[in-house]
N, CA, C and O of each residue as an XYZ file, in Angstrom:
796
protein
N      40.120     -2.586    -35.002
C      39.149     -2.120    -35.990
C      39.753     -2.240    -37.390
O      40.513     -1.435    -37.930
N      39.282     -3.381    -37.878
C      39.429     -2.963    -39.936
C      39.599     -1.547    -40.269
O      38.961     -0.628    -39.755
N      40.653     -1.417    -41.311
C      41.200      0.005    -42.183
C      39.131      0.203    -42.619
O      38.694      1.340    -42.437
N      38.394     -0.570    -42.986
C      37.135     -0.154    -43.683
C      36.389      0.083    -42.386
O      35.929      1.223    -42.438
N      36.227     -0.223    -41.797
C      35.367      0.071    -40.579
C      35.801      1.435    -39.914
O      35.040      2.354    -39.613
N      37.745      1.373    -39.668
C      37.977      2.828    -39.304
C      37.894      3.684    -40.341
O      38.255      4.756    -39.856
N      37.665      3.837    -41.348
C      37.451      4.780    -42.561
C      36.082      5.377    -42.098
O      35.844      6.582    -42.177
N      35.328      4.592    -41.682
C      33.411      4.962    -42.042
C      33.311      5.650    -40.696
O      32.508      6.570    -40.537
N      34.187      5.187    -39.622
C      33.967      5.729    -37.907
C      34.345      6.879    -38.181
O      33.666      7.852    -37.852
N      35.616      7.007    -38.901
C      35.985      8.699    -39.310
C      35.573      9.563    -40.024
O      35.907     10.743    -39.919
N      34.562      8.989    -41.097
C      33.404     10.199    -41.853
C      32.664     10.283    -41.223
O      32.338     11.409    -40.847
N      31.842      8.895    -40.655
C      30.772      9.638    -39.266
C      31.060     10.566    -38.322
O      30.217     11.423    -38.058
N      32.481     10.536    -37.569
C      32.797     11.327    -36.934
C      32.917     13.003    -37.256
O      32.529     13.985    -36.623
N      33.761     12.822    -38.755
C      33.898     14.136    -39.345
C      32.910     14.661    -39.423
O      32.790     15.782    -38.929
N      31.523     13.843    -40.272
C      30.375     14.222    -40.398
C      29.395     15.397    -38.987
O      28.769     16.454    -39.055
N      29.814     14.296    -37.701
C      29.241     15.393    -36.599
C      29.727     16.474    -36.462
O      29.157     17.484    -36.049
N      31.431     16.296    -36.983
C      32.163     17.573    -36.484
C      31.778     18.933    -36.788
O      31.708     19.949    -36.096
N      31.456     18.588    -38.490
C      30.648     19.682    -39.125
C      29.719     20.158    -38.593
O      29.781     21.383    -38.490
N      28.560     19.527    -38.062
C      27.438     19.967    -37.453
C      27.999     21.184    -35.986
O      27.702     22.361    -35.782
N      28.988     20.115    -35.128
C      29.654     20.951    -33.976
C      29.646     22.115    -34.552
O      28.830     23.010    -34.333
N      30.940     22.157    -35.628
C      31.411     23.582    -35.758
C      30.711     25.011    -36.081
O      31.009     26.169    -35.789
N      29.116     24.126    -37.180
C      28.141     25.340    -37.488
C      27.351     25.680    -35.590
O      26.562     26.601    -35.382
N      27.775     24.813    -34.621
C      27.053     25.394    -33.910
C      27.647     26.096    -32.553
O      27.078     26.818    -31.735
N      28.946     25.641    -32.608
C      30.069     26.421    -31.675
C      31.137     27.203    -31.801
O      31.727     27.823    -30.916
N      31.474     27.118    -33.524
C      32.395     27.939    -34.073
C      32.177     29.440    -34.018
O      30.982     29.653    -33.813
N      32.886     30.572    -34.123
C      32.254     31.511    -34.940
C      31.802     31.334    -36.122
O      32.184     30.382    -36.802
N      30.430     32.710    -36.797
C      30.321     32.281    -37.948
C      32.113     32.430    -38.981
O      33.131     33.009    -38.603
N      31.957     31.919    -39.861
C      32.510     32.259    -40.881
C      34.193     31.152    -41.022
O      35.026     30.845    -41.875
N      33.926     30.930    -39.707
C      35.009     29.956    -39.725
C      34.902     28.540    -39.725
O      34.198     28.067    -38.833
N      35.405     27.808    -40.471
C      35.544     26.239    -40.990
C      35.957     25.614    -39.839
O      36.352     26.189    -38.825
N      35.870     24.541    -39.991
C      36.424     23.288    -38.903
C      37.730     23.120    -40.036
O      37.867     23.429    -41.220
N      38.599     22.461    -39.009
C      39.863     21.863    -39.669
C      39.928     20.527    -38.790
O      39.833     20.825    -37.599
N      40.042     19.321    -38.969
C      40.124     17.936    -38.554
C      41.283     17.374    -38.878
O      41.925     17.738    -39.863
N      41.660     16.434    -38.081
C      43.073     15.853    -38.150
C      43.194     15.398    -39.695
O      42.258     15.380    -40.496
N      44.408     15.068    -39.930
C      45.314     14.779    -41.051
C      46.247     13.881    -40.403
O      46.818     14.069    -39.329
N      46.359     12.615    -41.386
C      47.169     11.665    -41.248
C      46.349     10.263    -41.535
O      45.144     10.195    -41.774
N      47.388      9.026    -41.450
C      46.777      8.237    -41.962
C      46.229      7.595    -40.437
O      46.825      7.735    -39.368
N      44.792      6.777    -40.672
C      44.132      6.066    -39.897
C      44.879      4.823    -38.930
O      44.226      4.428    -37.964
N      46.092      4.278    -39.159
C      46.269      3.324    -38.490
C      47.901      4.113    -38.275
O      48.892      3.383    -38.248
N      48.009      5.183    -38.172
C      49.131      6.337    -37.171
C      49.556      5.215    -35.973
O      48.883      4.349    -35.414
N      50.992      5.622    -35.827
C      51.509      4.839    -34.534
C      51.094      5.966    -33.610
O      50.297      5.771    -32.692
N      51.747      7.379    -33.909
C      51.798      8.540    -33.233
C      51.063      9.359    -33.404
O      51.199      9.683    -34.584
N      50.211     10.027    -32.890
C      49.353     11.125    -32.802
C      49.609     12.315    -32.058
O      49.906     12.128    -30.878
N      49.566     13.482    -32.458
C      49.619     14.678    -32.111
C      48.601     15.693    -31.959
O      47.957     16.243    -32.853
N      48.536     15.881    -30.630
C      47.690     16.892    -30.646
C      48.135     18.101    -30.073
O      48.906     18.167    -29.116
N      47.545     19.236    -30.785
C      47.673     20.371    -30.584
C      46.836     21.130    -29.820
O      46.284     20.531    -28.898
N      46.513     22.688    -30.007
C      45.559     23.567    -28.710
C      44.266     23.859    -30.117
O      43.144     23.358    -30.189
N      44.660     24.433    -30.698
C      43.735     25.000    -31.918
C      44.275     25.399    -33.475
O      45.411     25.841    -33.643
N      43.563     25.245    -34.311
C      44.068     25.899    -35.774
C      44.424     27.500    -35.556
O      43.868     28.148    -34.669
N      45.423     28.087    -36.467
C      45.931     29.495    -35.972
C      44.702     29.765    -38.094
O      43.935     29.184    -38.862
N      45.373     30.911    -37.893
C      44.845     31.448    -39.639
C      45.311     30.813    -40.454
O      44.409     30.477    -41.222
N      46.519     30.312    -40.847
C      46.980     29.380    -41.819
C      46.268     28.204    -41.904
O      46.172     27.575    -42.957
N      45.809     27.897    -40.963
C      45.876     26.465    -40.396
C      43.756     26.612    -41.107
O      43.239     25.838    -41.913
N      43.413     27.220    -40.767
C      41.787     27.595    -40.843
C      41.401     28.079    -42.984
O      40.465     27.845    -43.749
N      42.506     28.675    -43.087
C      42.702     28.702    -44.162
C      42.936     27.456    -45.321
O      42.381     27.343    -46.414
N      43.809     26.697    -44.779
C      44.110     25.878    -45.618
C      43.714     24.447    -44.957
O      44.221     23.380    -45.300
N      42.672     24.610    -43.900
C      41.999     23.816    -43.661
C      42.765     22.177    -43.101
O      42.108     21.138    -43.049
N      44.222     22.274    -42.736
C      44.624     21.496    -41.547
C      46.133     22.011    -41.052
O      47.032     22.794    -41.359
N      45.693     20.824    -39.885
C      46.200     21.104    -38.635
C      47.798     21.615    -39.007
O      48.191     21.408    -40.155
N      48.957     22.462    -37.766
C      50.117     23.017    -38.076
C      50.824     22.985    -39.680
O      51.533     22.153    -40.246
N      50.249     24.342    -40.108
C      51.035     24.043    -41.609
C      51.713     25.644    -41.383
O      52.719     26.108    -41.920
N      50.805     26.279    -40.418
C      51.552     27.814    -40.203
C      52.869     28.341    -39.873
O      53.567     28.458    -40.881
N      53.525     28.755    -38.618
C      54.712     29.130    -38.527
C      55.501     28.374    -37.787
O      56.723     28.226    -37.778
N      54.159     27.657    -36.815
C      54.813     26.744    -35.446
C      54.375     25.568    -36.131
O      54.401     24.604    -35.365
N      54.010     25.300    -37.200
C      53.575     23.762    -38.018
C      55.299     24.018    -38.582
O      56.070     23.235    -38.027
N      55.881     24.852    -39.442
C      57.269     24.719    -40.133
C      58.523     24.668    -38.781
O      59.685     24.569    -39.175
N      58.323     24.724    -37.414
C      59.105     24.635    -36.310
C      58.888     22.960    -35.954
O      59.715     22.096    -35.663
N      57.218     22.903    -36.130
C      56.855     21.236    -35.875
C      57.477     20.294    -36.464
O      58.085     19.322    -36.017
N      57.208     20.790    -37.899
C      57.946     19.327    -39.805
C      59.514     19.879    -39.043
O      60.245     19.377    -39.897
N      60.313     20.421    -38.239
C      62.001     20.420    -38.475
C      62.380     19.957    -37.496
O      63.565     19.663    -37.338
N      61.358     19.755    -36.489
C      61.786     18.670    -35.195
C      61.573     17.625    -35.197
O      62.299     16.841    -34.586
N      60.248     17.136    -36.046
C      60.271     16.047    -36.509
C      61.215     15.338    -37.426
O      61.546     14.174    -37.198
N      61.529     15.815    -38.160
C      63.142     15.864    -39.377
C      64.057     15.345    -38.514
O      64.533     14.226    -38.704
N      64.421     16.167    -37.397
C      65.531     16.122    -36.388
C      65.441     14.941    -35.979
O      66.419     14.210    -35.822
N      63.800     14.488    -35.673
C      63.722     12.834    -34.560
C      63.935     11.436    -35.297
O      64.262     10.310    -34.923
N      63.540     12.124    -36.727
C      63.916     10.988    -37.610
C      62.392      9.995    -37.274
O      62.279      8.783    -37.089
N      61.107     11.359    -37.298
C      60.061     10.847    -37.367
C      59.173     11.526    -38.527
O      59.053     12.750    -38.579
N      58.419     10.468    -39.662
C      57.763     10.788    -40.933
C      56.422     11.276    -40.462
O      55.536     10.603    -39.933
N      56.421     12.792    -40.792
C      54.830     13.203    -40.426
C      53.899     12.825    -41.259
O      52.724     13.105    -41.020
N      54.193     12.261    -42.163
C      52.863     11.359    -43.231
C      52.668     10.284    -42.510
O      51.700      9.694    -42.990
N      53.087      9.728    -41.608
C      53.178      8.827    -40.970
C      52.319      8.428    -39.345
O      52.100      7.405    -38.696
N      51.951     10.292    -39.168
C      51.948     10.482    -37.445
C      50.207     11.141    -38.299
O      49.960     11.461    -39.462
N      49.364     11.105    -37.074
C      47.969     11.627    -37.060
C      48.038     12.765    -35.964
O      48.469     12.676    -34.814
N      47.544     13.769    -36.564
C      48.033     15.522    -36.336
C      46.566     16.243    -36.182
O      45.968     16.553    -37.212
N      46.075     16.469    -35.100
C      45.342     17.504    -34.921
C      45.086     18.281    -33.612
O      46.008     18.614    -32.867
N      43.992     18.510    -33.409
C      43.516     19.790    -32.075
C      42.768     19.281    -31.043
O      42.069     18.279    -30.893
N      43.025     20.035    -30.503
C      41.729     19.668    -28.905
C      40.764     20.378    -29.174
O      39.746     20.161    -28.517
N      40.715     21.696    -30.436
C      39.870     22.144    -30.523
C      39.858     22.173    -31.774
O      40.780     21.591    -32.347
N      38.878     22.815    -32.536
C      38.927     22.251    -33.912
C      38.031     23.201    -35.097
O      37.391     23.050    -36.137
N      38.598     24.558    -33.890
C      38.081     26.163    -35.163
C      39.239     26.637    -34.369
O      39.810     26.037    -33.459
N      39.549     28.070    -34.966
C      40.166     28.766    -34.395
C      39.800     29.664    -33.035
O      38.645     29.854    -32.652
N      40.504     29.970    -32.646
C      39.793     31.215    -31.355
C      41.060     32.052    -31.033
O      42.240     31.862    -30.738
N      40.197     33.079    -31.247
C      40.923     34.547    -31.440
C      40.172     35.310    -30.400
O      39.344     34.834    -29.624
N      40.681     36.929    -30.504
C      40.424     37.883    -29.336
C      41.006     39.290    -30.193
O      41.688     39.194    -31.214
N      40.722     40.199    -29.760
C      41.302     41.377    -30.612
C      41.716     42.134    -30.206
O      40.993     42.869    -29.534
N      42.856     42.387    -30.318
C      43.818     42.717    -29.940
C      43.881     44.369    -29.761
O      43.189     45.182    -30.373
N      44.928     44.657    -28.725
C      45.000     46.235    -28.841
C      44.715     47.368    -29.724
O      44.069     48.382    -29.461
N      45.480     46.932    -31.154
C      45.918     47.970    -32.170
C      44.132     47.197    -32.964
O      44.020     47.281    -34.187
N      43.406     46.791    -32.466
C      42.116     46.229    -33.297
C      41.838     44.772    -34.234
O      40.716     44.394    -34.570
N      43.541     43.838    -34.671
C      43.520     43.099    -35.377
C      42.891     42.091    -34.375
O      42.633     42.178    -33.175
N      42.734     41.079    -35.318
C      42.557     39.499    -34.356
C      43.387     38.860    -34.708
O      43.782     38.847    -35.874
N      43.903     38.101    -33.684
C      44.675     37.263    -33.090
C      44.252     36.169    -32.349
O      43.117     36.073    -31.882
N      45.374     35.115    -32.194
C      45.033     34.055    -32.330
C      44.733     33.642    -30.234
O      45.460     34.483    -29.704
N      44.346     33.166    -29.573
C      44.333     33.043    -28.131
C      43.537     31.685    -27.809
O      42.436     31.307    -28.208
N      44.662     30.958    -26.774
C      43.833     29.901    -25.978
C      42.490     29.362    -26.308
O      41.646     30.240    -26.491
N      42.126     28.270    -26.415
C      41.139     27.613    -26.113
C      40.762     28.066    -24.512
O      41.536     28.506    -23.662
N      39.493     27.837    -24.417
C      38.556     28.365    -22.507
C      38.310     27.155    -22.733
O      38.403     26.435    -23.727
N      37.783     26.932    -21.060
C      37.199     25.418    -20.973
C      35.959     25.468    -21.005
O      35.407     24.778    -20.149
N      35.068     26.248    -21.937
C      33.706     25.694    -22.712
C      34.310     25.099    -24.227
O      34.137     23.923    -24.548
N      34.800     25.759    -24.815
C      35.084     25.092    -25.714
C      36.312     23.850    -25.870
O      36.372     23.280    -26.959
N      37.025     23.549    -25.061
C      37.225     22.385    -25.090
C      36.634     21.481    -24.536
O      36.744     20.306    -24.886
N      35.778     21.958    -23.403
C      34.635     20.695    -23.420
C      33.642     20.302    -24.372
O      33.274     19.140    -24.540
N      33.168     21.425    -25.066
C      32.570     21.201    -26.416
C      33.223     20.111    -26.956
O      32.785     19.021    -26.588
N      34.258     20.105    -27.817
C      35.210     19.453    -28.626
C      35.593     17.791    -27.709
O      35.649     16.609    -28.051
N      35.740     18.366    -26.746
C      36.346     17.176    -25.955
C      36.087     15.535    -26.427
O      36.968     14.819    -26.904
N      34.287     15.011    -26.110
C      33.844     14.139    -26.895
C      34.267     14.164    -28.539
O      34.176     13.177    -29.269
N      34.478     14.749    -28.727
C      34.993     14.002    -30.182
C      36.138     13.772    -30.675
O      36.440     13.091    -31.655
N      37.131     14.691    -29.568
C      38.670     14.656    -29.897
C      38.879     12.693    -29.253
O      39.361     11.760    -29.895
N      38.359     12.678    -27.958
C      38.596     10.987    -27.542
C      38.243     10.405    -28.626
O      39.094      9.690    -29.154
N      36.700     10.546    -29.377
C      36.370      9.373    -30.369
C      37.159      9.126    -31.507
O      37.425      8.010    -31.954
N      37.600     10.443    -32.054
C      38.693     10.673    -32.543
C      40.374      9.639    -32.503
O      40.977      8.947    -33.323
N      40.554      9.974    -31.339
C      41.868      9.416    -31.163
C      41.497      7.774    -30.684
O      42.316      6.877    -30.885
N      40.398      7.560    -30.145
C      40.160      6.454    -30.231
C      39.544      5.232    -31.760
O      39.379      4.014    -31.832
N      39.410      6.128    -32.530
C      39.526      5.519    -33.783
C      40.535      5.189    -34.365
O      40.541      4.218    -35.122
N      41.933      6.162    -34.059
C      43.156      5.605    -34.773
C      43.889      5.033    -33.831
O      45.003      4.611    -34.139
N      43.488      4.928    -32.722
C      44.267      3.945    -31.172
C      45.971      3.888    -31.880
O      46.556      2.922    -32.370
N      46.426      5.270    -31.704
C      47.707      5.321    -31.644
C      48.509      4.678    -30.572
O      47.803      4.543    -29.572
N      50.043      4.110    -30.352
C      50.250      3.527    -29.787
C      50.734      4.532    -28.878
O      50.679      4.094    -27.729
N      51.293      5.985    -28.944
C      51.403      6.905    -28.257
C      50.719      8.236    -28.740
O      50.563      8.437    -29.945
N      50.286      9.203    -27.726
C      49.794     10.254    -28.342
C      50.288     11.777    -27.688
O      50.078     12.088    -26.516
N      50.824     12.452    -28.460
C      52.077     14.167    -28.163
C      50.861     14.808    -27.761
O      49.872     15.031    -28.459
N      51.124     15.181    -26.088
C      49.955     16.596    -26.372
C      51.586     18.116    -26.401
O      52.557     18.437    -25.716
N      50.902     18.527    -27.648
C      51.900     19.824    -27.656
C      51.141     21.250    -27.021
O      50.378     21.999    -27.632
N      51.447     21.327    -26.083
C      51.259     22.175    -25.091
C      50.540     22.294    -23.921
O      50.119     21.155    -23.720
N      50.222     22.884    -23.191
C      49.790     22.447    -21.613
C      48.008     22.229    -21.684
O      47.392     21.430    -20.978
N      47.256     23.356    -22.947
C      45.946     23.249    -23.082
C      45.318     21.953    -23.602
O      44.164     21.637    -23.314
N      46.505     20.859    -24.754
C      45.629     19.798    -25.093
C      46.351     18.808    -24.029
O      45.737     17.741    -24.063
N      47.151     18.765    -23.331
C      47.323     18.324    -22.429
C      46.000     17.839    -21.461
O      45.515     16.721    -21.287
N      45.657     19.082    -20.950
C      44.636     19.153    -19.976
C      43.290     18.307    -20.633
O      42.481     17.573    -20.063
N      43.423     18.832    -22.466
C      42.000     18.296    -22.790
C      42.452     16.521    -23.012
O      41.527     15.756    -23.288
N      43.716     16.013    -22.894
C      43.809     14.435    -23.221
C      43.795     14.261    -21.560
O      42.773     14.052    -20.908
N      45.246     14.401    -20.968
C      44.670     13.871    -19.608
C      44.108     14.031    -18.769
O      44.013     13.181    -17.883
N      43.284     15.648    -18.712
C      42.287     15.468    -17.569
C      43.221     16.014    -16.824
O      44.365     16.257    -17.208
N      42.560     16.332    -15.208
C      42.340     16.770    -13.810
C      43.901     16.101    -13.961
O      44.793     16.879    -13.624
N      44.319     14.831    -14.399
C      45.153     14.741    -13.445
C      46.658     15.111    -14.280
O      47.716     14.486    -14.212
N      46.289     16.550    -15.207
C      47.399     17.321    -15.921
C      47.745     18.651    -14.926
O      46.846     19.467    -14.720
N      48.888     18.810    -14.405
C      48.643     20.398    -13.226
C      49.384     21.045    -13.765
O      49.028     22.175    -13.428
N      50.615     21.203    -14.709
C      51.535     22.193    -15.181
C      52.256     21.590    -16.230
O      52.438     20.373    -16.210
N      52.739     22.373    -17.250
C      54.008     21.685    -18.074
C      55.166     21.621    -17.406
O      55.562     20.457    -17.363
N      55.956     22.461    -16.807
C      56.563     22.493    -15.706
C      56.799     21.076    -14.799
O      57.685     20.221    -14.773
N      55.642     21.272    -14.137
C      56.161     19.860    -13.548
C      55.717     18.641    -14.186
O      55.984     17.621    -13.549
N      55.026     18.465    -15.427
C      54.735     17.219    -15.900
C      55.139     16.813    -17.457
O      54.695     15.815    -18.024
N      55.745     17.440    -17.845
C      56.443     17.560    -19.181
C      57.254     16.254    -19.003
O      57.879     15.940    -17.990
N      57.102     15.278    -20.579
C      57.951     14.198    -20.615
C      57.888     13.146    -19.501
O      58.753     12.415    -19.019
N      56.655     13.297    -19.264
C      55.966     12.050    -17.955
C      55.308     11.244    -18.859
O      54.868     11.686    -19.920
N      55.211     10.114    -18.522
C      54.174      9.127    -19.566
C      53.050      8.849    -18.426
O      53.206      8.806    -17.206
N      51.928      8.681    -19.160
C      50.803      8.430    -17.963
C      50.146      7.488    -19.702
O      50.699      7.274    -20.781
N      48.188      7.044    -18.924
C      47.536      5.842    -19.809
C      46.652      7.092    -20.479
O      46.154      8.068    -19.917
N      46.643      6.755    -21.694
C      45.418      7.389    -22.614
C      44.304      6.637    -23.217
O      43.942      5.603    -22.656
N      43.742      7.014    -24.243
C      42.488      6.239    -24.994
C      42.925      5.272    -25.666
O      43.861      5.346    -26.462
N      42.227      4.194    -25.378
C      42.641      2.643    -25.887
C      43.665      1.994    -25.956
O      44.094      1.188    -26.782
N      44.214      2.589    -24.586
C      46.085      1.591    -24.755
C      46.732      2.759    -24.773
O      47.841      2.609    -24.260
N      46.611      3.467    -25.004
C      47.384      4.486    -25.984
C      48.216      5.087    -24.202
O      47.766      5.176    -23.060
N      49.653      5.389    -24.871
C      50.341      5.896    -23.831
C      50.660      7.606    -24.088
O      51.299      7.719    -25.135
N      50.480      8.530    -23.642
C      50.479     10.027    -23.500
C      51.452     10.791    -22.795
O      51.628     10.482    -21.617
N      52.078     11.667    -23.245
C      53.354     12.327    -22.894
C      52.786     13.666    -23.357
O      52.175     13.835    -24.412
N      53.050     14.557    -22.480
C      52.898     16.433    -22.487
C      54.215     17.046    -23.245
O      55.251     16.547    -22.805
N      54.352     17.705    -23.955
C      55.642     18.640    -24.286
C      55.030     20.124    -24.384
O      53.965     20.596    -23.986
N      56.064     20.643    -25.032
C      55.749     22.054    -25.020
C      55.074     22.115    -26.369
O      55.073     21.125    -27.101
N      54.278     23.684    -26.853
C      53.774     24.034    -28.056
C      55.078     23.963    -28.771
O      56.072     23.793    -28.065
N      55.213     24.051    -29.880
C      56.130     24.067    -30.890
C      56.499     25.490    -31.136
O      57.651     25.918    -31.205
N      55.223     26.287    -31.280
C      55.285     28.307    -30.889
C      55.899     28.307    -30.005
O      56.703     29.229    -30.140
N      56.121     27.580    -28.660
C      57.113     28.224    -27.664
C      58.581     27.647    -28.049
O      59.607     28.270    -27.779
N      58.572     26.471    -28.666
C      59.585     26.082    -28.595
C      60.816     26.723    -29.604
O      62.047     26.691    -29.574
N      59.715     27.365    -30.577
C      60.703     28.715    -31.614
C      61.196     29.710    -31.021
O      62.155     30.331    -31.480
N      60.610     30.003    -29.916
C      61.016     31.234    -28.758
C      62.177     30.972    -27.542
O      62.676     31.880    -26.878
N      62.526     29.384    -27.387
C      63.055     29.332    -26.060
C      64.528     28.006    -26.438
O      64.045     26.883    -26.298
N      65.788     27.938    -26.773
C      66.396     27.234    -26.745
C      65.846     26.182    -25.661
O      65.046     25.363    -26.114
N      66.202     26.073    -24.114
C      66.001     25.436    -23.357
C      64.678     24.586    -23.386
O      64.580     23.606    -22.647
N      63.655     24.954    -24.238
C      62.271     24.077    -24.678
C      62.493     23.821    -25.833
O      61.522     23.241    -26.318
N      63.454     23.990    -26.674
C      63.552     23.225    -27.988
C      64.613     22.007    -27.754
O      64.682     21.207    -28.687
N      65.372     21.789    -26.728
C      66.001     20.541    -26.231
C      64.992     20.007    -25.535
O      64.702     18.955    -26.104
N      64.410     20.149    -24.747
C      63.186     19.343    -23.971
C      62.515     18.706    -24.855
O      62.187     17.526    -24.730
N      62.194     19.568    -26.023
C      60.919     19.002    -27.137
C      61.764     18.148    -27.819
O      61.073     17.269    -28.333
N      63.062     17.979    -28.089
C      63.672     17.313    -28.636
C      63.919     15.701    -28.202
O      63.828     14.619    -28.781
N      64.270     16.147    -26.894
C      63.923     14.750    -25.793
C      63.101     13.891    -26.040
O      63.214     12.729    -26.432
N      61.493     15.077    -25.566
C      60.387     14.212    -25.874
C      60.065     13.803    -27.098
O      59.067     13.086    -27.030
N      60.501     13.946    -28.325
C      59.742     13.234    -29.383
C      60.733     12.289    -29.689
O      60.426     11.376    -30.455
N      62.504     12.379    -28.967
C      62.981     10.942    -28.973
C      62.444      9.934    -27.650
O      62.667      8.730    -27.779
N      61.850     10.332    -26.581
C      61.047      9.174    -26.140
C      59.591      9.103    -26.987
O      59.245      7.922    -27.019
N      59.040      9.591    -27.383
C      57.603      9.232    -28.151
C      58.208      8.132    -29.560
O      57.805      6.984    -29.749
N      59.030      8.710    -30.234
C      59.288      7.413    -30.916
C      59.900      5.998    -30.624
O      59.739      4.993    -31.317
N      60.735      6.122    -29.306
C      61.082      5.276    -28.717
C      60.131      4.174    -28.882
O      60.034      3.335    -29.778
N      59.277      4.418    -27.540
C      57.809      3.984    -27.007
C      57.173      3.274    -28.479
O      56.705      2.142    -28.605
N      57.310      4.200    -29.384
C      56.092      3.414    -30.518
C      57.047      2.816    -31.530
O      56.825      2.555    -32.712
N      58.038      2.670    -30.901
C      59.174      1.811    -32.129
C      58.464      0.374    -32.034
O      57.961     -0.372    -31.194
N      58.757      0.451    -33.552
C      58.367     -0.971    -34.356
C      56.785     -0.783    -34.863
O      56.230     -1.864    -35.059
N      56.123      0.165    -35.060
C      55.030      0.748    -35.270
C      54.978      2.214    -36.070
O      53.921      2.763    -36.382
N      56.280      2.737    -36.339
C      56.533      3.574    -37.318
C      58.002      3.241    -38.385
O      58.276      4.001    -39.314
């Protein structure tokens, strides 16, 4: 696809997204849509925007987005470089004990909602590999045939348009767990591997 042709697939697209979000979001909350450039080697996807992220209207810029930009640093991979967004594409929260809201999982209505547009999506920038960071966009890129992070973490299987797909952990867990911040480390030196000569 021509840089002009994928430009116009991605305002049309954005364009529906808007419509989605006034009709599956809560009120009051914005859509946030990927960030990055259109012809991305690497794509990342995440579970959902947290408050930072809804606020400032894209994808990981919050606490586990500043854990994301220092592993990337580490891989000696340019996130201006990589196409970054969600399986879902508002936030979703739940409220919590003490009354605040907080941030919780995508359900599988709403990533089936989202689902169709996250493929058209990633099939517009036909990355040559695509990160699902954590087990929920996992499930929403590969499908039925995703069963655990556990046992499928750092597996390569086929994605949208060529595109080759690898599971890691959230980047939020990986601030919490030495032993998943070497794993995640692994995997984004095989994800650049794979798309070397394309970043």
């Amino acid at each position: 696809m021509e840089d002009k042709a994928k430009a116009e697939a991605m305002d049309d697209l954005f364009a529906r997204a808007v419509e989605k979000a006034g009709e599956v979001c809560r009120p009051g909350v914005g859509l946030v849509w990927g960030d990055g450039p259109l012809d991305a080697p690497i794509a990342f996807v995440g579970e959902a925007p947290g408050q930072q992220e809804t606020r400032m209207r894209c994808p990981f810029v919050g606490q586990a987005g500043k854990v994301f930009d220092r592993e990337l640093g580490e891989a000696g991979i340019d996130r201006s470089k990589c196409w970054v967004t969600n399986a879902v594409k508002c936030r979703t929260v739940r409220v919590s004990p003490s009354g605040g809201v907080v941030n919780r999982c995508p359900n599988n209505t709403e990533l089936s909602d989202w689902l169709p547009l996250l493929i058209e999506e990633l099939e517009i920038v036909r990355p040559a590999v695509i990160v699902c960071l954590g087990g929920v966009a996992a499930k929403a890129v590969i499908g039925k045939g995703f069963g655990t992070m556990t046992g499928q973490r750092g597996m390569w299987t086929d994605g949208p348009s060529g595109s080759r797909v690898i599971a890691t952990f959230h980047p939020s867990y990986v601030n919490r767990s030495p032993a998943a911040r070497q794993a995640f480390r692994e995997d984004l030196n095989e994800a650049k591997r794979v798309s070397e000569g394309r970043i």
